[in-house]
C-alpha positions as CSV (number, residue, x, y, z in Angstrom):
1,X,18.1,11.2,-15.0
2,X,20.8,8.3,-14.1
3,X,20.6,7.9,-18.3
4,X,21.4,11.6,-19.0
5,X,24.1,11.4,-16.8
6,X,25.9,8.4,-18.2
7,X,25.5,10.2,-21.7
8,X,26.8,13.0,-20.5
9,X,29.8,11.7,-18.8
10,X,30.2,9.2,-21.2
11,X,30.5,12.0,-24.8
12,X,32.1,15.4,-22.1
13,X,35.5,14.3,-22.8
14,X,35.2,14.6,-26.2
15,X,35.5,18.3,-25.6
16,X,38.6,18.2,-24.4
17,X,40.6,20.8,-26.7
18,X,37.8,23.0,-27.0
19,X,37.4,23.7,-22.7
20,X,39.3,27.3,-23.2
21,X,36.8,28.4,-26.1
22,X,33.9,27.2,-24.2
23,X,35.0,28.8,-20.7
24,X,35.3,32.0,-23.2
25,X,31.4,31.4,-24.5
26,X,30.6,31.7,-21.2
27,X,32.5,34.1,-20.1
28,X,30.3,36.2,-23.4
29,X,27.2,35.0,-21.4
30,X,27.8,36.1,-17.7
31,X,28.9,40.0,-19.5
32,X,26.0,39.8,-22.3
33,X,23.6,39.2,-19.0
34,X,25.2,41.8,-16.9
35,X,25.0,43.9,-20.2
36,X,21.2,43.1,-20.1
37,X,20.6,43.8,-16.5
38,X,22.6,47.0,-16.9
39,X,20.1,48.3,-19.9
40,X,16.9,47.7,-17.8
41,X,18.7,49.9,-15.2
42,X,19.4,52.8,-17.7
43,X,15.4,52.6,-19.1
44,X,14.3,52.6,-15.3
45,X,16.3,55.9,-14.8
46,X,15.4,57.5,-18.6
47,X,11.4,56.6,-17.6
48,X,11.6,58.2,-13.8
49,X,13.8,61.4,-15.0
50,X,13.7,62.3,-18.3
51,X,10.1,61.1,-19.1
52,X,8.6,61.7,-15.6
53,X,10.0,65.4,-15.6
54,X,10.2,65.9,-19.5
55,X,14.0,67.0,-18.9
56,X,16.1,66.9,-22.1
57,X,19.1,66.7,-20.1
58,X,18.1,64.2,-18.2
59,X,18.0,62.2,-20.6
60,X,21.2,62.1,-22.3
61,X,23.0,60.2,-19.3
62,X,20.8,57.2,-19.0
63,X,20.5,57.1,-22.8
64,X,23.9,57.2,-23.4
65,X,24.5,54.1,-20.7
66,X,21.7,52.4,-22.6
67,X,23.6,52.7,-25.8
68,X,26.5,51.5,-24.3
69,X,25.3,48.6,-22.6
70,X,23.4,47.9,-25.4
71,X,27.0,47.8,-27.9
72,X,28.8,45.9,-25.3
73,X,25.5,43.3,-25.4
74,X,26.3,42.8,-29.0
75,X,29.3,43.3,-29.1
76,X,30.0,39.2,-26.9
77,X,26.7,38.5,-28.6
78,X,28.1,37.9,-31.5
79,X,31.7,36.9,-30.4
80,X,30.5,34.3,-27.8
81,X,27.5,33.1,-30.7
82,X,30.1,32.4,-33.3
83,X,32.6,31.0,-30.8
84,X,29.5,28.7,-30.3
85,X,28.9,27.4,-33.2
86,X,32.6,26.4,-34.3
87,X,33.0,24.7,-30.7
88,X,29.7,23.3,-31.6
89,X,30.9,21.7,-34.9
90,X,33.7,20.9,-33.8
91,X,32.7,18.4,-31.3
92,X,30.2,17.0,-33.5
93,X,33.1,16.6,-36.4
94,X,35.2,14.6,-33.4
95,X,32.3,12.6,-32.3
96,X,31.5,11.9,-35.5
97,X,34.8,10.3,-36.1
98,X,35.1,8.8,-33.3
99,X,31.9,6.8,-33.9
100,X,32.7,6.3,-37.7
101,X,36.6,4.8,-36.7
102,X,34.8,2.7,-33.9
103,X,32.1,1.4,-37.1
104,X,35.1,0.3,-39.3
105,X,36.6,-2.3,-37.1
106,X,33.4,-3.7,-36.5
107,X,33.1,-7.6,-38.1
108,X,31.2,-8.1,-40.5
109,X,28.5,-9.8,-38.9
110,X,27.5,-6.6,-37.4
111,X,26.4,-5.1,-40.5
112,X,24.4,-8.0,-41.2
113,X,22.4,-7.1,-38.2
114,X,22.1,-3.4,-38.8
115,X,20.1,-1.8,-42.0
116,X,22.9,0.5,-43.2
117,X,20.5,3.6,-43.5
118,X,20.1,3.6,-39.4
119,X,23.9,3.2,-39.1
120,X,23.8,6.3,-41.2
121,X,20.8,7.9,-39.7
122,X,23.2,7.2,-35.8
123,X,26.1,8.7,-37.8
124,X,24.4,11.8,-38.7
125,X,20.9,13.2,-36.4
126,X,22.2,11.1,-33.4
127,X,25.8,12.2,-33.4
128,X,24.1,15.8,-33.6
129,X,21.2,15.1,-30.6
130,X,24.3,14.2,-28.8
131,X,25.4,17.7,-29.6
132,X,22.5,19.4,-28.0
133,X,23.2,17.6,-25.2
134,X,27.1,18.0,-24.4
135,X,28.0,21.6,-25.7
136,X,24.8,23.8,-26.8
137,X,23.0,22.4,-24.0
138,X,26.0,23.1,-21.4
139,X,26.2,26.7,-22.9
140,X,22.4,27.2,-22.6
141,X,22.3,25.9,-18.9
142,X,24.9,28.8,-18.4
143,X,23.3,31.4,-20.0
144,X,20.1,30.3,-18.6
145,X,21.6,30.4,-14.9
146,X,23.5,33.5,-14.9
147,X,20.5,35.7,-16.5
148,X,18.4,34.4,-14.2
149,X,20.5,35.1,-11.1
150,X,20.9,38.6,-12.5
151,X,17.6,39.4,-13.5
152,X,16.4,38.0,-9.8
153,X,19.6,40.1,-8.2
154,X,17.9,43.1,-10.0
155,X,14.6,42.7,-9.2
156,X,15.3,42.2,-5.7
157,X,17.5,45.0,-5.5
158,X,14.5,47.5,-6.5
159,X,11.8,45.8,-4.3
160,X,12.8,42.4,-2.2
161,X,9.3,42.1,-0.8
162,X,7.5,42.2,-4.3
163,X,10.1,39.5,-6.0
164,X,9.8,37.3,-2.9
165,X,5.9,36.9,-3.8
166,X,6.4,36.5,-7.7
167,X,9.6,34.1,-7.3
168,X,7.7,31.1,-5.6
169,X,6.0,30.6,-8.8
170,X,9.1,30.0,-11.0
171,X,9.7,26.2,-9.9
172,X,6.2,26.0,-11.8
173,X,8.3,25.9,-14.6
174,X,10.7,23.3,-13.8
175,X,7.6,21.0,-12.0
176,X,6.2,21.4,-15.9
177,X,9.2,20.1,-17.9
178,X,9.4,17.0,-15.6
179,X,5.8,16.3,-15.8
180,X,6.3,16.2,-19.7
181,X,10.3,14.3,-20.0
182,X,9.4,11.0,-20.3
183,X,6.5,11.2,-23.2
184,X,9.1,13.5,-25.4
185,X,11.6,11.2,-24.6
186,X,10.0,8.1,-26.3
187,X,8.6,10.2,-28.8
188,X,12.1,11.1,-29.5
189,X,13.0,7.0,-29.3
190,X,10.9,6.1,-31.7
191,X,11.2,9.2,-34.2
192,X,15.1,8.9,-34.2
193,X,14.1,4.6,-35.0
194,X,11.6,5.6,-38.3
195,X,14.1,8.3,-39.3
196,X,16.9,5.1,-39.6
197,X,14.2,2.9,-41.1
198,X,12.9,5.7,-43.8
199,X,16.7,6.6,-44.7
200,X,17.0,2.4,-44.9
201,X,14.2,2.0,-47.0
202,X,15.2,4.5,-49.6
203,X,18.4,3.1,-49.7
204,X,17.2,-0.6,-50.5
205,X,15.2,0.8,-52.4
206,X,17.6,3.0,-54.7
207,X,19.9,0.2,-54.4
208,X,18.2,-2.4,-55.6
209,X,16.1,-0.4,-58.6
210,X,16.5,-2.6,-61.4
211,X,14.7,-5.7,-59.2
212,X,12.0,-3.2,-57.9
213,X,11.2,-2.7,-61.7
214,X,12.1,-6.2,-63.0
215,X,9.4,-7.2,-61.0
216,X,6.9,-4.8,-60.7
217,X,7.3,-3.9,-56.7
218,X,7.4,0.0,-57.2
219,X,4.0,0.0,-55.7
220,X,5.2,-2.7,-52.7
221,X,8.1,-0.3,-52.4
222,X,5.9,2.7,-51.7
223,X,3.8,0.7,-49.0
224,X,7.1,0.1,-47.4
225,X,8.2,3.4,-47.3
226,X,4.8,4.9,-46.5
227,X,4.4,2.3,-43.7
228,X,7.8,4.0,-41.7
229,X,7.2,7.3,-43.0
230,X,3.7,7.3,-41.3
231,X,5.3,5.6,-38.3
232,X,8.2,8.6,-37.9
233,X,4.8,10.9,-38.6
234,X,3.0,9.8,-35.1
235,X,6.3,9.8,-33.2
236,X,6.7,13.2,-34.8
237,X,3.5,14.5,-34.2
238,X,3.7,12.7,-30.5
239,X,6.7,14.5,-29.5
240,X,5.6,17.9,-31.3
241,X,2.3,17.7,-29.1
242,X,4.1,17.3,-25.9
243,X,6.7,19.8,-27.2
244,X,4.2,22.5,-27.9
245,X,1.7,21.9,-24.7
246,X,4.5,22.2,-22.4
247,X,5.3,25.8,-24.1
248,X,1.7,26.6,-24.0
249,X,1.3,26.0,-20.6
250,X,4.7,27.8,-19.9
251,X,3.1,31.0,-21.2
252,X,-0.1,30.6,-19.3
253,X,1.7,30.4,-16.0
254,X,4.4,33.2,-17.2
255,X,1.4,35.6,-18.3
256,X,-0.1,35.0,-14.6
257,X,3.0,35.8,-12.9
258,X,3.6,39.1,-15.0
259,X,0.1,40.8,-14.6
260,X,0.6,39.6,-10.9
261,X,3.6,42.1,-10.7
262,X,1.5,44.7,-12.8
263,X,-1.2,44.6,-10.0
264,X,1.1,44.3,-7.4
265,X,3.0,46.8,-8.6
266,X,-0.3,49.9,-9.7
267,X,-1.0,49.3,-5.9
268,X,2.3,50.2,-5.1
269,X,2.6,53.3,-7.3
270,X,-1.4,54.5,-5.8
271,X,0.5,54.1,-2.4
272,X,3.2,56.1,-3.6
273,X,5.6,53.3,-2.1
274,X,7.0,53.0,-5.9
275,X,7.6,55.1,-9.5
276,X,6.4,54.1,-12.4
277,X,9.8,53.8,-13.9
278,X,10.9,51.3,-10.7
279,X,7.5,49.8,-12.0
280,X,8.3,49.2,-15.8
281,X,12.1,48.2,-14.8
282,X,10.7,45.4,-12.4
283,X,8.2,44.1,-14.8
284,X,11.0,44.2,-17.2
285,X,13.3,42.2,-15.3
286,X,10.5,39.2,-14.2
287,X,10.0,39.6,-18.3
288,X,13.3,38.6,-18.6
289,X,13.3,36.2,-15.7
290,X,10.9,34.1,-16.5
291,X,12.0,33.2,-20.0
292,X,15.7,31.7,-18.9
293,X,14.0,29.5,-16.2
294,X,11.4,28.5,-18.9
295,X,14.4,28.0,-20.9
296,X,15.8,25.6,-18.3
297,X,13.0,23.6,-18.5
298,X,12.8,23.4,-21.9
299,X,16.5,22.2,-22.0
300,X,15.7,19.7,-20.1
301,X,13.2,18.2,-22.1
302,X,16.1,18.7,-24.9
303,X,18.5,16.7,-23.2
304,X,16.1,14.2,-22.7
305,X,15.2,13.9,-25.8
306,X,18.7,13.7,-26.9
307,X,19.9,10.7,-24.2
308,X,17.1,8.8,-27.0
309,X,20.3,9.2,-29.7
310,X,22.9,8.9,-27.1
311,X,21.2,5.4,-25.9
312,X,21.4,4.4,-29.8
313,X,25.1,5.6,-30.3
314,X,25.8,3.4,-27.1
315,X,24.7,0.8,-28.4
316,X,27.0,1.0,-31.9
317,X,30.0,2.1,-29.0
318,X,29.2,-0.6,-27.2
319,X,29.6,-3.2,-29.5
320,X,33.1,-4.7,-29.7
321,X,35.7,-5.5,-32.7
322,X,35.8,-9.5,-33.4
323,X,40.0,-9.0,-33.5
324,X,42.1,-6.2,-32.4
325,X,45.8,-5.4,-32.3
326,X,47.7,-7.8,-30.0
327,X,49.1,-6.2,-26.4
328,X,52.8,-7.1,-27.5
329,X,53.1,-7.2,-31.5
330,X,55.9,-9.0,-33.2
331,X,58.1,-6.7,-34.9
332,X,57.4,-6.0,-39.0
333,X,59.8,-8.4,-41.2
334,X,60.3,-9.1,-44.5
335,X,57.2,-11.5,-45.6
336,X,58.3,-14.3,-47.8
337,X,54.5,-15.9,-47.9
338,X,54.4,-18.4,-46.2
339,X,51.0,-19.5,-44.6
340,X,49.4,-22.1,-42.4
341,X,46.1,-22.5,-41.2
342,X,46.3,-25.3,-38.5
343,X,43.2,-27.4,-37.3
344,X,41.1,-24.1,-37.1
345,X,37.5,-24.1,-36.0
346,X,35.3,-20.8,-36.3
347,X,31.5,-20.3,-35.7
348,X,29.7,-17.0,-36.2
349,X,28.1,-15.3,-33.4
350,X,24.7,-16.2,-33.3
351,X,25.2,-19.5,-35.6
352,X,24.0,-22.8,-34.5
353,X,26.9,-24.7,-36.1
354,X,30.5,-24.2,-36.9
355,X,31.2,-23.1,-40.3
356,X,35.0,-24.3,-40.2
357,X,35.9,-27.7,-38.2
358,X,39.3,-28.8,-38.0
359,X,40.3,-26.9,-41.3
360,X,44.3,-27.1,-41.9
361,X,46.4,-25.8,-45.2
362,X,49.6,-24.5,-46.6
363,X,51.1,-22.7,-49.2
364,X,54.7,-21.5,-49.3
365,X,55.8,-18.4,-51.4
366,X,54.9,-19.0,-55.1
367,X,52.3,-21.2,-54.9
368,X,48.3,-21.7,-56.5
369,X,46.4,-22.9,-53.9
370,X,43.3,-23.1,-55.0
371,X,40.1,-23.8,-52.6
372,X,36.8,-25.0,-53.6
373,X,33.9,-26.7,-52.5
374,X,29.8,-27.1,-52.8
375,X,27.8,-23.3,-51.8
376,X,27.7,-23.0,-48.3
377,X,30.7,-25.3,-47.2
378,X,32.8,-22.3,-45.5
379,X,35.1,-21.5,-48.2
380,X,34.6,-17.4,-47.5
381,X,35.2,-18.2,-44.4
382,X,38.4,-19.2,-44.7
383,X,39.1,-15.7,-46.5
384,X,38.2,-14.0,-43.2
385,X,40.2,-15.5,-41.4
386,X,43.6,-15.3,-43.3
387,X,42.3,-11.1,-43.4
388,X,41.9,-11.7,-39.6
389,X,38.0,-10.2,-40.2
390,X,37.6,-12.8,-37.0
391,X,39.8,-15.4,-35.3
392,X,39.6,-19.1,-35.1
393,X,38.1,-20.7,-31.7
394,X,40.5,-23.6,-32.5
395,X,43.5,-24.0,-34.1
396,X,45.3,-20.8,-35.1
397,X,46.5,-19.1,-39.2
398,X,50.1,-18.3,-39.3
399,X,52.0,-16.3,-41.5
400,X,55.8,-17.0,-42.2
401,X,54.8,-19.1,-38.9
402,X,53.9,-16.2,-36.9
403,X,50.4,-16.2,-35.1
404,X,48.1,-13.8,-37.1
405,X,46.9,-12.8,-33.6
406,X,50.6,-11.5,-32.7
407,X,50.9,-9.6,-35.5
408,X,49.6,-5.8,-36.0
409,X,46.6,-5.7,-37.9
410,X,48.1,-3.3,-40.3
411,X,51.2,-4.8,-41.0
412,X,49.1,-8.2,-41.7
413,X,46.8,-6.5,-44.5
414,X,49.4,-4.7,-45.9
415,X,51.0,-7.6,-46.7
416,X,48.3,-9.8,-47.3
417,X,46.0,-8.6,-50.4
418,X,42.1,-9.0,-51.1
419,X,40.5,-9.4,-54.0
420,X,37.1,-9.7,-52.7
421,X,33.9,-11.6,-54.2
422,X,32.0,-8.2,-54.6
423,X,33.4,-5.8,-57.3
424,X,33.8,-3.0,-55.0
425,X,34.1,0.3,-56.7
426,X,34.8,4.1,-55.0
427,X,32.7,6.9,-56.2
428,X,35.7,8.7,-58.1
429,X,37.8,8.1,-61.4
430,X,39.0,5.2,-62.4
431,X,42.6,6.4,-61.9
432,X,41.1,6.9,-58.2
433,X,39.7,3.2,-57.6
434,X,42.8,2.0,-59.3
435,X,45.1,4.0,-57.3
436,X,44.2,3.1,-54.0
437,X,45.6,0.0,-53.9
438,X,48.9,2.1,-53.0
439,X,48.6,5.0,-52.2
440,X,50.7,7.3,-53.9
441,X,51.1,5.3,-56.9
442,X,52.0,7.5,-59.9
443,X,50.2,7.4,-62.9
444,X,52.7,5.4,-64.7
445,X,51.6,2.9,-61.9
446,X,48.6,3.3,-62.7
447,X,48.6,2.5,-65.9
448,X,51.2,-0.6,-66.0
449,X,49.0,-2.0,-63.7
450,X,45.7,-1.9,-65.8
451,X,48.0,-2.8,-68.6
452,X,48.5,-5.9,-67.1
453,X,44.9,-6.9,-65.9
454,X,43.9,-6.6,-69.7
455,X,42.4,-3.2,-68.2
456,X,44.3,-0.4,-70.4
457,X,42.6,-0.9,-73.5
458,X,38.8,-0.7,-72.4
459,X,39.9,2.6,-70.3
460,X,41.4,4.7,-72.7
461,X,38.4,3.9,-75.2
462,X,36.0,5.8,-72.9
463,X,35.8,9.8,-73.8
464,X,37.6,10.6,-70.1
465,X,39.8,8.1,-70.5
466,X,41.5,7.1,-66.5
467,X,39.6,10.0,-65.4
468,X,36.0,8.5,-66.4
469,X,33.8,8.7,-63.3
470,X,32.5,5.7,-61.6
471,X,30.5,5.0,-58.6
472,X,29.0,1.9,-57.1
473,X,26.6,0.4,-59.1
474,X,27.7,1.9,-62.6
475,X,26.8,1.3,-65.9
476,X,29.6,2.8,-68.0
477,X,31.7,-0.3,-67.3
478,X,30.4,-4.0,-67.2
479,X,30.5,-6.6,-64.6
480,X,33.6,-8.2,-66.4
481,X,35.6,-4.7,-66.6
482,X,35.1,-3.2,-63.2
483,X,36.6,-7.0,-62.3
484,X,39.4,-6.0,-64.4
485,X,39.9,-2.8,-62.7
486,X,40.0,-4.3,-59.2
487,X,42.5,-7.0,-60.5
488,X,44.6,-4.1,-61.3
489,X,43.9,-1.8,-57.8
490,X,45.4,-5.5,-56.6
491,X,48.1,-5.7,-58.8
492,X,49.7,-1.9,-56.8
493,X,49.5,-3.5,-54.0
494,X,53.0,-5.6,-53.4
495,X,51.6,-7.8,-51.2
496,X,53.3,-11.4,-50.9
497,X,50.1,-13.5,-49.7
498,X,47.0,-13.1,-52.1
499,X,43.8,-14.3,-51.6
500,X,41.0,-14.4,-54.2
501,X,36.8,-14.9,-53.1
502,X,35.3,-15.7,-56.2
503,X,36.9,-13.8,-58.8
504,X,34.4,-14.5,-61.8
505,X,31.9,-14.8,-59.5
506,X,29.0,-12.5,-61.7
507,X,30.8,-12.6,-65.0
508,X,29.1,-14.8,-67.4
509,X,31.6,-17.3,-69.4
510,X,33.2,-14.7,-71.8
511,X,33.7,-12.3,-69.0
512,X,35.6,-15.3,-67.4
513,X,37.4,-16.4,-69.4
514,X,38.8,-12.8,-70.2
515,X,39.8,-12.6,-66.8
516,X,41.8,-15.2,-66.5
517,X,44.9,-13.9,-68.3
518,X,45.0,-11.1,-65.7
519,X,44.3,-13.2,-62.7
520,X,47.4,-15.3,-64.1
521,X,49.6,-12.5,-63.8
522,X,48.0,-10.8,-61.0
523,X,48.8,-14.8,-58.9
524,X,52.7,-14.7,-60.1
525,X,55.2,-14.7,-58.3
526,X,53.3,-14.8,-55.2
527,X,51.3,-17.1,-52.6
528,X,47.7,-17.2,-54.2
529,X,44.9,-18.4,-52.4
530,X,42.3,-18.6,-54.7
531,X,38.6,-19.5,-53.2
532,X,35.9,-20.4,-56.0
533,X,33.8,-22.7,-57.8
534,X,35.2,-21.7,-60.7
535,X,37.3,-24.6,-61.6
536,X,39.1,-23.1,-65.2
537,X,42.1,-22.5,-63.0
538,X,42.2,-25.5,-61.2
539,X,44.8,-27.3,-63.5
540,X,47.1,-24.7,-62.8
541,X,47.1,-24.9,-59.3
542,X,50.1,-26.7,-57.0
543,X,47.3,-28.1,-54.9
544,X,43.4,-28.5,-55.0
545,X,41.5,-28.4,-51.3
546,X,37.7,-29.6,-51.4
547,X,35.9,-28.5,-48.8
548,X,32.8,-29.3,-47.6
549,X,31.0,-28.7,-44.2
550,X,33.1,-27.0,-43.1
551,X,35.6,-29.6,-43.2
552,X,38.8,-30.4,-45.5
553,X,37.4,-33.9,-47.5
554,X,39.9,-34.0,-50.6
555,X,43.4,-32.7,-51.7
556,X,45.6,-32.8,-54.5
557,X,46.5,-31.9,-57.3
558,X,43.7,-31.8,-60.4
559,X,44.7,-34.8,-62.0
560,X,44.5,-36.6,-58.7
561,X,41.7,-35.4,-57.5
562,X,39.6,-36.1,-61.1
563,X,41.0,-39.8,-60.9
564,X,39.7,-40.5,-57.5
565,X,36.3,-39.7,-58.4
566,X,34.7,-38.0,-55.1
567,X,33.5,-34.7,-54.3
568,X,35.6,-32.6,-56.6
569,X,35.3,-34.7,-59.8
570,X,31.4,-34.7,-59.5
571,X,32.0,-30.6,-59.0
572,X,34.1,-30.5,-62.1
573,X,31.8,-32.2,-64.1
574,X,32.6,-35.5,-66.6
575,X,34.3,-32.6,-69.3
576,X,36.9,-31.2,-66.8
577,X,37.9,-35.4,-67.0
578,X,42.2,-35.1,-68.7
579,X,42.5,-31.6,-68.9
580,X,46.0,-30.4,-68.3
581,X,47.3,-27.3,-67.7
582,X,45.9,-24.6,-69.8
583,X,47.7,-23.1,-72.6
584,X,49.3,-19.6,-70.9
585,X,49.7,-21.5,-67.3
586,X,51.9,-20.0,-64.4
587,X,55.4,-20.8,-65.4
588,X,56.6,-23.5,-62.7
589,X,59.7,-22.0,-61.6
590,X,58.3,-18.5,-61.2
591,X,55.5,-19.8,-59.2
592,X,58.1,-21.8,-56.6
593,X,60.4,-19.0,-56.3
């Protein structure tokens, strides 16, 4: 109960904007009951004076109030049902979002933790458990309330002696649905767990289809998928069982209070103490009694089953962003590009050892900075923290001198662009992927930009052209050309401050070396940062940083570095050993502007 309650105060606000509609949906309730009530009436009348005295003229009256009652009935039927269901769906679309805007400034480390298919599964049947709870389940406690009052109001209007006796059996009902909360409740748990783990499974799955037949694990696949498909089918069937004996039992108990009434009530009529009409209405209205108190145990086992998604959604709520938006933000300038990382220090949550110690860099406006090091030695790290994906413990990053932690975390990515290790790619055209790296960047934007990241040509080949659909995971283009089409989603965005994780990473050496020409001209003119092991660009670069464990060992320029003869010299191997600065380098005075 305590845990239904914190869900329920915790996800009520949420309908805030949608109070009026649902006062109105229950305002359709209380007259659809009264509506109800009012029929019963009209049949108890029609039975005792029309059929009772076969009078055609009797009947007309009550038969025309049963008709009437009966249009009003669904007449807020329908209204109040449809206002329902958009105030219904309407809180699910804002709880939705809410969740979803919460999940994107989450760190990264939190999806590392989390199987993406029971983020999704929390996103979706959760979100709509939650519903059940809040709104449907507030409108069906109503409903369930008012016709109940009514119905009892009625029946103890005809004969208060006779619905005394039957009403002490109704908090059967209600003794029943307790009894049975807690089993359907971790039923519920563990169904809403194998629903994430099936929709996880067939996403790894999907995902990762040309390793499952590379090597043969279709049939290792199917185990997996079997194994949480079969655990959802117990929790399933656990939940159902409980579900359906609690209704089963329901109608036991309902069917004894009923043909209690009936006796009751033929002893009555042989005592000529009630009509048969008085009769049928009073049986009538325990008919309808008894289903909105069963209904009010039933909801409870509802919302009990739904505090199960609300307990998971808490948990996703719960969690906290690594960085957010400073209390009292500097006000937006003019970036010029300059940036410092001073003496930073940064460990991941959970890791036994810091994966940056002491780290410290520059690199004014203009300048190749170029960052490399052994696997493992925190280089992507550093790219997380100029994005401010997390903060340093120690030390702090700067841009133009300004703390990254004063400055508003919009304002920092706008002006600080990504091109990530991963070739991420939208599902849309390739105008699309390319274009939202400004948005509203015209087509002749559009195409200048893949113009210059060597991108036009490939693009225009393809039947569709720019408006060629792609998705992630794509085989029309290759590793090599989606690169070039993030290069030029990069080069929209007028950024000062670029920083580069991996850029050939997953292009084999002809791919690379085709990229390079574009990453030359996507790096001018601004502060590059470029993080790789990748060395083909190193010549070009102002300075070289090597580091390793975490820590800044070497740095220099190339020349320098390959005559001292440590770290990065055994990295660039004996044939790297001279090189200069490759034919089509960054002009020197464009990259010091």
């Amino acid at each position: 109960m305590r845990e239904t309650k914190e869900a329920f105060a915790r996800f009520w606000p949420l309908t805030r904007g949608d109070r009026a509609p649902l006062a109105a949906v229950v305002g359709c309730v209380v007259v659809a009951a009264l509506a109800e009530t009012a029929s019963i009436l009209f049949f108890a009348r029609l039975t005792d004076h029309a059929l009772g005295s076969g009078s055609l003229a009797a009947f007309w009256g009550p038969a025309g109030g049963w008709l009437a009652a009966a249009v009003v009935a669904a007449l807020v039927g329908y209204f109040g049902n449809s206002l329902a269901v958009r105030t219904a769906e309407r809180f699910v679309l804002r709880l939705r979002a809410k969740v979803f805007r919460h999940v994107q400034s989450l760190p990264p480390d939190f999806f590392q933790r989390h199987r993406r298919g029971d983020l999704v599964e929390r996103l979706t049947g959760d979100v709509e458990a939650i519903e059940q709870m809040v709104v449907s389940g507030v409108v069906g406690a109503v409903s369930a309330v008012f016709s109940a009052l009514f119905y009892a109001a009625a029946a103890l209007w005809l004969r208060w002696d006779l619905a005394l006796a039957t009403f002490v059996l109704a908090p059967l009902f209600l003794v029943v649905a307790r009894r049975f909360s807690g089993r359907i409740k971790e039923a519920s748990q563990d169904e809403r767990t194998a629903d994430g783990a099936i929709t996880s499974v067939v996403e790894e799955a999907l995902g990762n289809i040309v390793l499952t037949q590379a090597y043969n694990r279709r049939a290792a696949e199917e185990k997996r998928l079997d194994r949480e498909a079969r655990a959802w089918l117990r929790a399933s069937v656990r939940g159902a069982r409980a579900s359906e004996k609690y209704a089963q039992l329901v109608e036991v108990v309902e069917t004894l209070c009923v043909l209690a009434v009936i006796g009751l009530g033929a002893w009555e009529i042989s005592q000529q103490r009630m009509t048969l009409g008085q009769l049928l209405a009073f049986a009538a209205f325990l008919g309808y009694l008894y289903p909105p108190v069963r209904d009010l145990g039933q909801l409870g086992l509802t919302v009990t089953a739904a505090t199960a998604g609300a307990e998971r959604l808490h948990e996703i709520l719960d969690a906290r962003p690594a960085v957010t938006d400073p209390a009292d933000p500097v006000t937006p300038w003019p970036v010029r590009g300059w940036v410092g990382v001073h003496g930073a220090s940064f460990r991941y949550p959970g890791g036994d050892r810091d994966a940056l110690t002491g780290l410290s860099l520059t690199a004014a406006p203009g300048e190749l900075v170029l960052v490399t090091g052994p696997s493992g030695a925190g280089k992507s790290t550093l790219s997380k923290l100029l994005l401010r994906f997390y903060d340093p413990s120690d030390g702090v990053v700067c841009l133009d001198g300004v703390p990254l932690t004063d400055v508003p975390l919009e304002f920092l990515r706008e002006n600080v662009a990504l091109l990530p290790q991963e070739t991420l790619v939208l599902r849309g055209t390739i105008r699309e992927n390319i274009a939202c790296g400004r948005p509203g960047a015209s087509d002749a934007d559009v195409v200048r930009a893949a113009t210059a990241a060597a991108a036009h040509d490939f693009v225009t080949a393809l039947p569709d052209g720019y408006d060629t659909e792609i998705a992630p995971g794509t085989a029309i283009l290759s590793g090599g050309q989606l690169q070039r089409v993030a290069v030029a989603r990069a080069m929209l965005r007028p950024a000062p401050v670029l920083v580069l994780d991996e850029p050939t990473a997953g292009l084999d050496s002809v791919a690379a070396r085709r990229i390079v020409a574009p990453l030359r001209r996507l790096m001018a003119g601004r502060t590059a940062i470029m993080i790789t092991h990748d060395l083909s660009l190193a010549p070009d670069a102002d300075r070289v940083l090597v580091v390793d464990g975490g820590r800044l060992v070497e740095t220099g320029t190339h020349d320098e570095l390959m005559a001292l003869g440590g770290t990065y010299a055994t990295l660039a191997g004996p044939d790297a050993r001279g090189a200069g600065r490759t034919e089509g380098r960054l002009p020197h005075a464009v990259r010091r502007t």
